[in-house]
C-alpha positions in Angstrom: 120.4 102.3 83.1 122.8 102.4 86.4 123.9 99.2 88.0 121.2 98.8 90.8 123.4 96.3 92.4 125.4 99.3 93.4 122.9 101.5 95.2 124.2 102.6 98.6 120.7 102.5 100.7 120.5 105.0 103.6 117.1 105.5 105.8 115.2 108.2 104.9 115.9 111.3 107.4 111.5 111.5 108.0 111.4 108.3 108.8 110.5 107.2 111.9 112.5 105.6 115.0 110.1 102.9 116.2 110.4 100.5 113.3 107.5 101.4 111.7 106.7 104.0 109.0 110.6 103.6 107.5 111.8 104.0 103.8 115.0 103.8 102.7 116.7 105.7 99.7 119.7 105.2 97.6 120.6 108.3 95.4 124.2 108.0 94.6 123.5 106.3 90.9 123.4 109.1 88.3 120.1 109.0 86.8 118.0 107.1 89.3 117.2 107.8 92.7 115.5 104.2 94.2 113.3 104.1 97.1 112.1 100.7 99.4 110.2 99.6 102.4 112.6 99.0 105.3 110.8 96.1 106.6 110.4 94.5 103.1 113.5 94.9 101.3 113.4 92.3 98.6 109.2 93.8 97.9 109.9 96.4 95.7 111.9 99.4 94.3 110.4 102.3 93.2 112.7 104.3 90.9 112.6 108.5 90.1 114.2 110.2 87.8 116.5 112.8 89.5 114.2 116.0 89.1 111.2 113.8 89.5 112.5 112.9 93.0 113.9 116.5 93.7 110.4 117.7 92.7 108.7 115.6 95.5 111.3 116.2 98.3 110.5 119.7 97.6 106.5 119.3 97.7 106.8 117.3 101.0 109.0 119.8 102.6 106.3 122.4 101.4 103.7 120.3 103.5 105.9 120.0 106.9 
């Protein structure tokens, strides 16, 4: 497993610019892509496989 304590956290490019609705991703480790709240950083990481994150970036965009 990667060293989480190395993730490099950038918001996400959908989310949006009032404070609300924000996630933020780090996917710089190599073979986890980790996903959090903005406004509640220390609540919870989700973590995706690679393809299984490439897989829903590509579903979402299908949807925009």
């Amino acid at each position: 497993m990667a060293d989480l304590t190395r993730a490099r956290w950038r918001t996400s490019t959908r989310s949006s610019s009032n404070g609300g609705a924000c996630v933020e991703v780090a996917d710089n480790l190599p073979d986890v892509v980790l996903v959090r709240d903005t406004k509640d950083r220390d609540g919870g990481t989700l973590a995706f496989t690679p393809a299984a994150w490439r897989s829903f970036v590509v579903r979402v965009a299908e949807r925009a």
